[in-house]
N, C-alpha and C positions, 0 to 999 in steps of 0.2 A: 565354315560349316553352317549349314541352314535350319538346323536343331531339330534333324531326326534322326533317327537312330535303327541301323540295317541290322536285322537281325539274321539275314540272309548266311554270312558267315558262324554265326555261331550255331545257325539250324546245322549248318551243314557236320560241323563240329558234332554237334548229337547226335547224329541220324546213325549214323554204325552203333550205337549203346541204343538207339530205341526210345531216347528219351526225349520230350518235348519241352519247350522252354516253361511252361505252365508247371510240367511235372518238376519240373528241376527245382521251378519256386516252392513248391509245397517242401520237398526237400530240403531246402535252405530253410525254410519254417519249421520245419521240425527239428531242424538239430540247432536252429538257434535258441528254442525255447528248449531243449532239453541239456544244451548247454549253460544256460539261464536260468535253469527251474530250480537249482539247488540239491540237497541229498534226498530228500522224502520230498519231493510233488506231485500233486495230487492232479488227477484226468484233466481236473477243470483248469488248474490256473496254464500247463502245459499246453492245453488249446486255446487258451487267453493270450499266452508269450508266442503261439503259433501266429495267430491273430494280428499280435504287432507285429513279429518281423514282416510278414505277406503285406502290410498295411504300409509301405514305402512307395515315394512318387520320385520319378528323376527327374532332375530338370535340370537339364545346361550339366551333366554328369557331379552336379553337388547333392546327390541322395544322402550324406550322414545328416544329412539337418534333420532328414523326414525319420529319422530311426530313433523317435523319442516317444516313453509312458508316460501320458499324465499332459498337464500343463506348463507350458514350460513359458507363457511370455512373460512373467517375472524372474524369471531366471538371472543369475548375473554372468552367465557361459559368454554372452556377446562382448562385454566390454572387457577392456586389457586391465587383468590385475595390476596394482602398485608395486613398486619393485619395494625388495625389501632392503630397510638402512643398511650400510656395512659399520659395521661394530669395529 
């Protein structure tokens, strides 16, 4: 693979529903902040969590890296937890 990515097929996939691959992401941004947003959220933080999900980069098809709030290089997600004693 020479790491691009045809989108040819999945236009093709939309085109009978009318929908464009742009509009499909706004889509995916709204129901991921509004699955994310909790019971009472407010206009603003639901176009904040719209904000992250749209705000993803792929690369080499490892996008879950890019689907993070905040700061994350102190994180300890990269390294393998310690197994626990068996008792």
């Amino acid at each position: 693979i020479n790491g691009k990515h045809s989108t040819g097929v999945f236009s093709k996939i939309l085109k009978p529903y009318g929908i464009t691959a742009k509009r499909l992401r706004k889509i995916g941004g709204k129901h991921a902040s509004r699955v994310h947003g909790g019971q009472n959220p407010t206009s603003q933080h639901l176009e904040f969590l719209s904000r992250i999900a749209m705000r993803h980069k792929i690369a080499r098809f490892d996008s879950g890296k890019y689907y993070a709030e905040g700061d994350t290089s102190d994180s300890d997600l990269d390294s393998d937890p310690e197994p626990e004693p068996e008792t």
